[in-house]
C-alpha positions as CSV (number, residue, x, y, z in Angstrom):
1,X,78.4,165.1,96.9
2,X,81.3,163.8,98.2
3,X,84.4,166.0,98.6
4,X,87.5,165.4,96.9
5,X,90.2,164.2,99.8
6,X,93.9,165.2,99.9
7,X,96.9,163.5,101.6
8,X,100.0,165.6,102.8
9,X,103.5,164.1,101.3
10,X,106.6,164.5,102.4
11,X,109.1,166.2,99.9
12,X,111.9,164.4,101.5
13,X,111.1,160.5,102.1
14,X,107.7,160.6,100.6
15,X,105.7,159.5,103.5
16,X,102.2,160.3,103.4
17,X,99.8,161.3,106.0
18,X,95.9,162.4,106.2
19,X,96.6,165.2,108.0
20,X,98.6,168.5,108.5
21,X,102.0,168.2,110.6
22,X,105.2,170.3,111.5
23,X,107.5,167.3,111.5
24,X,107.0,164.2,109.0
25,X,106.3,160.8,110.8
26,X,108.1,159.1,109.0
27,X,112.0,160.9,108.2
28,X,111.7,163.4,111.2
29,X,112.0,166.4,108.9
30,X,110.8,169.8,110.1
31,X,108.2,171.5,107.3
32,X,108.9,168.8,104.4
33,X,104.8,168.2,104.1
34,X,103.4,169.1,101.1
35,X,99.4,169.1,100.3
36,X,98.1,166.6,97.3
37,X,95.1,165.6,95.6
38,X,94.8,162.1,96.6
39,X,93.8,159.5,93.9
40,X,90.5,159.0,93.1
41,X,88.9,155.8,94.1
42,X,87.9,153.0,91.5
43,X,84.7,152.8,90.1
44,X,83.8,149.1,90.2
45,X,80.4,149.8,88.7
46,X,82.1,151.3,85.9
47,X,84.9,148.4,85.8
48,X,82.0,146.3,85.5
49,X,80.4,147.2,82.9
50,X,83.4,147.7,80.7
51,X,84.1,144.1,81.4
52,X,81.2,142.6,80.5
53,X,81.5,139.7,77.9
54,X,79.3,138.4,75.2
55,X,77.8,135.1,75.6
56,X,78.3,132.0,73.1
57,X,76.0,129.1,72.1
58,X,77.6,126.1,73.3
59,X,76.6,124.8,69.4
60,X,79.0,127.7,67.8
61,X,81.8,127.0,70.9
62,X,84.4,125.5,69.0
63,X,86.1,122.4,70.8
64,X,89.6,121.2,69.9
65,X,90.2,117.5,69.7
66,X,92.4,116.1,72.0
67,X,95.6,114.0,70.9
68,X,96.5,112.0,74.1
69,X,100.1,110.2,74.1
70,X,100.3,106.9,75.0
71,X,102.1,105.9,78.4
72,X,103.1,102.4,77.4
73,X,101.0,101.0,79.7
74,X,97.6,99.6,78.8
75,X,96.0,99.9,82.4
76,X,97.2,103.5,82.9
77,X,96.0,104.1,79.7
78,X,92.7,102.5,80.6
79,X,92.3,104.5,83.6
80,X,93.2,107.9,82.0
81,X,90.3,107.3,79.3
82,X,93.3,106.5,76.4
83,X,96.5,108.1,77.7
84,X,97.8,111.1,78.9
85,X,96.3,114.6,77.2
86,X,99.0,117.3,76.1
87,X,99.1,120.3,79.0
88,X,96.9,118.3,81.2
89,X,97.7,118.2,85.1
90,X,97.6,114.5,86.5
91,X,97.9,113.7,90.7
92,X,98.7,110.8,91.6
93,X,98.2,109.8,95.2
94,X,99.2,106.6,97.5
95,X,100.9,105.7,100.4
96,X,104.3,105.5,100.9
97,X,106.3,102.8,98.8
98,X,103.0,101.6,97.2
99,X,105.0,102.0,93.9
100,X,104.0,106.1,92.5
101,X,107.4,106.7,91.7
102,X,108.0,103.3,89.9
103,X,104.7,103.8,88.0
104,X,105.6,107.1,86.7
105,X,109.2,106.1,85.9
106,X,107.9,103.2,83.7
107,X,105.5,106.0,81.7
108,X,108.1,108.3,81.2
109,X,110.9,105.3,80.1
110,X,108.1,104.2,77.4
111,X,107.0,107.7,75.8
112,X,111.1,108.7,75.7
113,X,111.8,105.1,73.8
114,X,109.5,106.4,71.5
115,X,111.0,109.9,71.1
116,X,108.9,112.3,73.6
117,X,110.4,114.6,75.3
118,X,110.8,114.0,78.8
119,X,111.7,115.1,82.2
120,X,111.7,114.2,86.0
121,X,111.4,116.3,88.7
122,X,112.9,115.0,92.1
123,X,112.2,117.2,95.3
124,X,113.0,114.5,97.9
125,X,115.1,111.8,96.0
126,X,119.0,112.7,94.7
127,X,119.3,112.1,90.8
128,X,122.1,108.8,91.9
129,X,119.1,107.5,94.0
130,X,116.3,107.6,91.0
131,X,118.8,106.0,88.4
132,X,119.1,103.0,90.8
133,X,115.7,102.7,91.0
134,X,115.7,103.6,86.9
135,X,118.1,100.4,86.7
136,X,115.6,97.6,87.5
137,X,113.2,99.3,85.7
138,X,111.5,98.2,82.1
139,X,114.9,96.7,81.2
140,X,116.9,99.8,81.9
141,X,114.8,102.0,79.5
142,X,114.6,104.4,82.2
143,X,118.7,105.1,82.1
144,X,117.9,107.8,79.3
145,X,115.0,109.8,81.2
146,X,116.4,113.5,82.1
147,X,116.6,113.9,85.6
148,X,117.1,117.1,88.0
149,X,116.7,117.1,91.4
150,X,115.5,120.8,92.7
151,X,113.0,121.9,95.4
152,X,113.3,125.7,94.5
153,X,109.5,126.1,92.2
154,X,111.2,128.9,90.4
155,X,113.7,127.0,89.3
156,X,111.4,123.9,88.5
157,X,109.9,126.5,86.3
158,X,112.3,127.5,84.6
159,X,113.7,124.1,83.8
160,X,110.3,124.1,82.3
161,X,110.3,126.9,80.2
162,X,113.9,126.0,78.5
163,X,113.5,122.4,77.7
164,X,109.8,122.3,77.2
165,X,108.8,118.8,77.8
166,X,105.9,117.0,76.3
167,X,105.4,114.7,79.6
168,X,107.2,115.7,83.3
169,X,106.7,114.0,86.1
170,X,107.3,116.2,89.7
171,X,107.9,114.0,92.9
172,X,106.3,115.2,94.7
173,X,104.4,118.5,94.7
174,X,104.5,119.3,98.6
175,X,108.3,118.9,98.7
176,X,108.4,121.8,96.3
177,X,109.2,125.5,98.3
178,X,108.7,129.0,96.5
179,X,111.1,131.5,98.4
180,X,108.4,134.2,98.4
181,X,106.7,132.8,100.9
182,X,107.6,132.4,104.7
183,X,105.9,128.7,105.4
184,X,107.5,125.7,105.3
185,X,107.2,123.1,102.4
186,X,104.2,121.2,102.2
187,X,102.4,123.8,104.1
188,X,98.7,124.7,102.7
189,X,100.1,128.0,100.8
190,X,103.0,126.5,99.6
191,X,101.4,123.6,97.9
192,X,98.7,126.3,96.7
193,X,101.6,128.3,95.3
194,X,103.5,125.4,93.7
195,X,100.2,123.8,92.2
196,X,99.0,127.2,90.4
197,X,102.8,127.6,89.0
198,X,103.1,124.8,87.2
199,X,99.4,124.6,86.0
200,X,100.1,128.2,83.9
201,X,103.5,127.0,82.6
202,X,101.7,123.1,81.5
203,X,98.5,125.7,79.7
204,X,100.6,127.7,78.5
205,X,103.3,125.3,76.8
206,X,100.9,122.2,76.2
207,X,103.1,119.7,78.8
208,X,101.4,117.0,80.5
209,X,102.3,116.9,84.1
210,X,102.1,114.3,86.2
211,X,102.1,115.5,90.0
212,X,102.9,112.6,92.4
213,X,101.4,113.8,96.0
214,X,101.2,112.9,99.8
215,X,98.5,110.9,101.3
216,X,97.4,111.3,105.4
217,X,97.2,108.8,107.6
218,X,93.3,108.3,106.7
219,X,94.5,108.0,103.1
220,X,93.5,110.7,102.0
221,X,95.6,113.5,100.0
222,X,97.2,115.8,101.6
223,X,97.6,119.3,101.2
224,X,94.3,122.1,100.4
225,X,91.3,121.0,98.8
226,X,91.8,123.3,96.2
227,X,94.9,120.9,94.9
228,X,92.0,118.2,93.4
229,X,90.0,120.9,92.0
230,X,92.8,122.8,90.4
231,X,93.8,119.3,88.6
232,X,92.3,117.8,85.5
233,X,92.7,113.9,86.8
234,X,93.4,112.6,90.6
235,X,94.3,109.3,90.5
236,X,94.5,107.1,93.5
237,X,97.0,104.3,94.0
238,X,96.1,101.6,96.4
239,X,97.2,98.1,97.9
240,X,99.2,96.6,100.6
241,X,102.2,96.4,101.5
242,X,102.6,93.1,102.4
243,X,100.8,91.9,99.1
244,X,101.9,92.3,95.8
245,X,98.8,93.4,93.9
246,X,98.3,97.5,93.6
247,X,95.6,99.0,92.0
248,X,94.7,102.3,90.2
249,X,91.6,104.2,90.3
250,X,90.6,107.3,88.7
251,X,88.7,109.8,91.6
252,X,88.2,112.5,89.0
253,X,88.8,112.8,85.5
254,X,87.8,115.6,82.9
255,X,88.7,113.7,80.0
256,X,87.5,110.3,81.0
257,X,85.5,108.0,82.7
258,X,85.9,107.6,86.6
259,X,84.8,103.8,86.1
260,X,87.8,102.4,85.5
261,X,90.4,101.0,87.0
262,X,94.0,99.2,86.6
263,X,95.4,96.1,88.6
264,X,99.2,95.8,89.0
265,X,101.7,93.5,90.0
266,X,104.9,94.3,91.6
267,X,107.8,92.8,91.1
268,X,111.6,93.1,91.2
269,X,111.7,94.7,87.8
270,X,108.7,96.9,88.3
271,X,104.8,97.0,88.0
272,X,103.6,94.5,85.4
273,X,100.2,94.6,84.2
274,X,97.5,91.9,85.0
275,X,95.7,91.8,82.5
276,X,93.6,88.7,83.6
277,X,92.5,89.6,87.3
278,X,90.1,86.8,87.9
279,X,92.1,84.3,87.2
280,X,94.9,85.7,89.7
281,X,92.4,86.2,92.2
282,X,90.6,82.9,92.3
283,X,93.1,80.7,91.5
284,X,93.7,79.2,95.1
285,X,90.2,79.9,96.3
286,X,89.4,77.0,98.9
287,X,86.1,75.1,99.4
288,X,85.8,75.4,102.8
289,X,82.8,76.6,104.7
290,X,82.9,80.8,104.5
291,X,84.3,80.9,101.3
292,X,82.6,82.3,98.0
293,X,83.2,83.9,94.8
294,X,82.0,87.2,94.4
295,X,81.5,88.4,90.9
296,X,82.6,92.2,91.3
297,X,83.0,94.7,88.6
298,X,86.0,97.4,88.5
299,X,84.7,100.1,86.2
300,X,83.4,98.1,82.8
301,X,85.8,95.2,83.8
302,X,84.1,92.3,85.3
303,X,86.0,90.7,88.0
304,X,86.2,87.8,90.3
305,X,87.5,87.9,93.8
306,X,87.0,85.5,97.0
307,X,85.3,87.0,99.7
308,X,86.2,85.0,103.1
309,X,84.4,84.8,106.2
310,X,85.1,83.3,109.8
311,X,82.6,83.6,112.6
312,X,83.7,82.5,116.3
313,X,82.5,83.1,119.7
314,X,83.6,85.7,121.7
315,X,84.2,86.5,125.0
316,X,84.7,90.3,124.4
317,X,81.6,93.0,124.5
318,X,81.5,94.1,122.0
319,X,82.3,91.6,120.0
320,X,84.8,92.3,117.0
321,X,83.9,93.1,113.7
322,X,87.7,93.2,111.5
323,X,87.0,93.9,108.0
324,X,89.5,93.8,105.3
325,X,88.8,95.0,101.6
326,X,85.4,95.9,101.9
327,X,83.6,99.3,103.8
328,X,83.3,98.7,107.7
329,X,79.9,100.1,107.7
330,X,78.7,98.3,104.6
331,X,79.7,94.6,106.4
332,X,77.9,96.3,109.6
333,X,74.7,96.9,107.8
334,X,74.7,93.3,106.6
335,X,75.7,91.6,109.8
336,X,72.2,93.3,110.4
337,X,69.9,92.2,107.9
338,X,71.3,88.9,108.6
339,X,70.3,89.1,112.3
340,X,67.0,90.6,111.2
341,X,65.6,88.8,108.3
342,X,67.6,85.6,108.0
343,X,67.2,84.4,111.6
344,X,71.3,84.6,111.7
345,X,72.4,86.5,115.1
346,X,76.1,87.1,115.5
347,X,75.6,89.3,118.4
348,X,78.1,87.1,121.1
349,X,80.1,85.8,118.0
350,X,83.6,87.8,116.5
351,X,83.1,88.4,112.7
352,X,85.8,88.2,110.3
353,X,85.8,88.8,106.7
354,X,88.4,89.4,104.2
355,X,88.8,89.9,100.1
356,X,91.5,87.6,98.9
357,X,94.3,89.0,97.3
358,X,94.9,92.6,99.0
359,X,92.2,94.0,96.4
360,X,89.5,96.5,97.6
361,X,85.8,96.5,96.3
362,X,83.6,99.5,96.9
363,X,80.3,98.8,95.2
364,X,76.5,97.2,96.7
365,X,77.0,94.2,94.6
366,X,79.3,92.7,97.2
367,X,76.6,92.4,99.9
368,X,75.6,89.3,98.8
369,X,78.9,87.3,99.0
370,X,78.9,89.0,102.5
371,X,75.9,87.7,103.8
372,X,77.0,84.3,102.0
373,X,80.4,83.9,103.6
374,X,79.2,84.8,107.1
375,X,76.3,82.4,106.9
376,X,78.4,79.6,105.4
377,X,81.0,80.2,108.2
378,X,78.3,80.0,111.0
379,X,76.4,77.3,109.8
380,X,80.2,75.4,108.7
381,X,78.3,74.4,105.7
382,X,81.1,74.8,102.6
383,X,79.0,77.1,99.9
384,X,80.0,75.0,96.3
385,X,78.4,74.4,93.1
386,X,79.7,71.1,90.7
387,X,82.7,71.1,92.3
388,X,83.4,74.4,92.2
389,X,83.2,77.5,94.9
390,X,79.8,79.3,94.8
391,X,79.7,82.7,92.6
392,X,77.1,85.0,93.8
393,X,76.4,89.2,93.5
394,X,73.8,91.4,94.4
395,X,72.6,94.3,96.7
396,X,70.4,93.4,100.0
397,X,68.3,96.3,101.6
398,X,67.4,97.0,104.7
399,X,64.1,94.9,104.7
400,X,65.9,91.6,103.5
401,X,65.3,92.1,99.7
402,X,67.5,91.3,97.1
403,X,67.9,94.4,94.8
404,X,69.3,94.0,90.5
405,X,73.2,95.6,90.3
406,X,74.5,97.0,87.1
407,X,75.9,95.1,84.5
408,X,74.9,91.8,85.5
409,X,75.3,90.6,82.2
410,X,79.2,90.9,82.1
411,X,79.4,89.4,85.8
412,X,77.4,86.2,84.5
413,X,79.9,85.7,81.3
414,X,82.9,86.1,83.5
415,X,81.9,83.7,85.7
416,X,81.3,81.1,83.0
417,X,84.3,81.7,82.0
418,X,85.6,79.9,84.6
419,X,83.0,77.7,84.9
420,X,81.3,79.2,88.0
421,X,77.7,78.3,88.0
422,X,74.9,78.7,88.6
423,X,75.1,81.5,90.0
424,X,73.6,83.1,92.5
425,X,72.1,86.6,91.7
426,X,68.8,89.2,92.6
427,X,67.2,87.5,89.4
428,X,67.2,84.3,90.3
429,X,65.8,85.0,93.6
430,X,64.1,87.9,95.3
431,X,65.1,88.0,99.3
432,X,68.1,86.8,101.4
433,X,65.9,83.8,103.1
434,X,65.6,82.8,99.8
435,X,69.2,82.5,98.6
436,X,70.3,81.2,101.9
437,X,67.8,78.3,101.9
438,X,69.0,77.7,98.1
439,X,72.9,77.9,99.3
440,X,72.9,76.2,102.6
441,X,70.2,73.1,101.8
442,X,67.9,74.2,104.7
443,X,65.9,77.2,106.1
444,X,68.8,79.0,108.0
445,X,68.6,79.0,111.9
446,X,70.8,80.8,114.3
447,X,74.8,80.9,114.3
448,X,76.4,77.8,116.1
449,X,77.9,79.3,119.3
């Protein structure tokens, strides 16, 4: 049986110590130390047990419906699963100036018109420099979002707790600094702290918050891992600079679909929504050799893009490989089948391929219109059907087979649409050798130096 411990307090500061003294440590007092019963130690079993919970059927788990409000904009919406749901947390991630604060501004502009309660957080921008961004924005709509510009979390929480927005946007959450801890802003504890903070206050009071956060260099978001989980939907905002097409992509969503995605145009008065992609994207597609259609899907949205390929000898070893739009390492495993199986080596030759129109695809069904572009580029044979460029999709595998993507259906109806056809698909035809003797008029032979 374990004995029953005592500590030795001081009567004049209250120090404690395990053991008799003359003098307390702490206060220097001479024969101030009196003997106590220390306190007895927890009993986790017992805590345990007393805790313990009854288990529900899922069946008798009663689920609320959720009433989402409606950003204004249809390919937000899209992308959110139907809008924005009351007390959820969104993050929205991109570079800089790829247009997060713009997009947020426009939500916020179009659920105060119709009579939400609104508010905008700004840690790293002054309130005169928002409303001359809010001035050029969805014909000056934005002029009557409320605005503070704070860095202090407590006080951002506060703000919360008085005015009790339905929808509040917070740029951006690592600029945000809780003076209870010693780190610097956007450190890993700080963002920890700041994120948990405003996820009990938007529970607790039902306001949607959209967090607008930090990217690294790779792209990725910045700050703890535990940011993305703690969130009900990361969104992802991507597109070049140097192009005026963005796009929006849901990474995770807990009330939605991760399928979809939203294509954006900037301009000087903000982001407007293209609603018609394909026509955008191939509207200028050329005929030249190492140019062809690809019939891509974003989500459930069918979608056609121009993938564009230029082969070239090279005097460098290795040779280049410079990809654009499409996954390095998907290009690389094509480049191979193509050496492999289709008699196509580009081993002394520079490889170039590119996705019109600053867009990104990030599915199989674009090796096809890889293998197409790079063979129609090294072979200078232009790739056209009736006039028009050649549309094509589909998977290849390693052993030079052609294998069925998903909704091929959709794919074939947007590319009559435009009056692409035939087209070239795994249906039609079962291995690459096959689809480049169809394409190019002849069994394919090796690159042209």
């Amino acid at each position: 049986m374990a004995r029953a411990t005592t500590v030795h307090v001081c009567s004049a500061c209250g120090h404690e110590t395990p053991r008799w003294a003359g003098r307390c440590p702490g206060c220097g007092e001479w024969n101030t130390l009196v003997e106590q019963a220390a306190a007895p130690a927890p009993n986790l079993a017992r805590q345990r047990a007393t805790s313990a919970v009854r288990p529900v059927a899922l069946r008798d788990v009663h689920a609320d419906e959720h009433r989402r409000l409606s950003t204004g904009i249809g390919e937000l919406d899209n992308v959110l699963g139907g809008g924005i749901v009351p007390g959820s947390l969104v993050l929205i991630g991109g570079s800089p100036g790829i247009g997060k604060s713009t997009l947020t501004t426009m939500a916020l502009a179009s659920l105060c018109a119709e009579g939400r309660r609104t508010l905008y957080v700004s840690a790293e921008e002054s309130a005169a420099q928002i409303r001359l961004r809010a001035q050029r924005l969805a014909g000056g709509r934005a002029l009557d979002v409320p605005v503070i510009a704070e860095t202090d979390l407590h006080t951002v929480l506060a703000t919360l707790e008085h005015e009790r927005p339905d929808v509040c946007v917070i740029d951006s959450v690592q600029a945000l600094h809780c003076a209870d801890l010693t780190s610097a802003a956007g450190s890993v504890a700080q963002v920890r702290e700041a994120a948990d903070g405003i996820m009990q206050v938007a529970k607790r009071l039902r306001i949607a918050v959209l967090l607008v956060g930090h990217v690294t260099k790779e792209g990725a978001l910045a700050g703890p891992r535990v940011l993305e989980h703690l969130v009900d939907t990361v969104l992802q905002f991507e597109g070049e600079h140097e192009r005026t097409y963005r796009t929006v992509r849901a990474v995770k969503n807990r009330f939605g679909s991760t399928n979809e995605a939203g294509v954006f145009e900037m301009r000087d008065d903000g982001l407007a929504e293209v609603l018609d992609a394909s026509a955008r994207f191939i509207a200028d597609a050329t005929h030249a050799p190492g140019s062809v259609v690809l019939c891509a899907m974003e989500g459930s949205r069918p979608m056609l893009v121009e993938v564009q390929a230029l082969v070239s000898s090279s005097e460098l070893v290795p040779p280049r490989r410079v990809v654009a739009g499409l996954d390095r390492n998907r290009v690389a495993l094509v480049l191979a089948v193509l050496g492999r199986h289709a008699g196509i080596g580009l081993g002394a030759s520079d490889v170039f391929v590119n996705v019109v129109g600053g867009v990104r695809v990030d599915e199989p069904g674009s090796d096809l219109a890889v293998a197409l572009a790079v063979a129609s580029a090294a072979r200078r044979v232009a790739l056209t059907s009736d006039g028009h460029p050649l549309a094509c999709f589909g998977e290849l595998g390693l052993t030079g087979e052609l294998r069925v993507v998903a909704h091929a259906d959709r794919r074939l109806a947007e590319a009559r649409r435009f009056g692409l056809g035939p087209v070239l698909a795994p249906e039609s035809h079962r291995s690459l050798r096959a689809v480049l003797a169809a394409a190019l008029g002849a069994q394919p032979a090796a690159a042209a130096a």
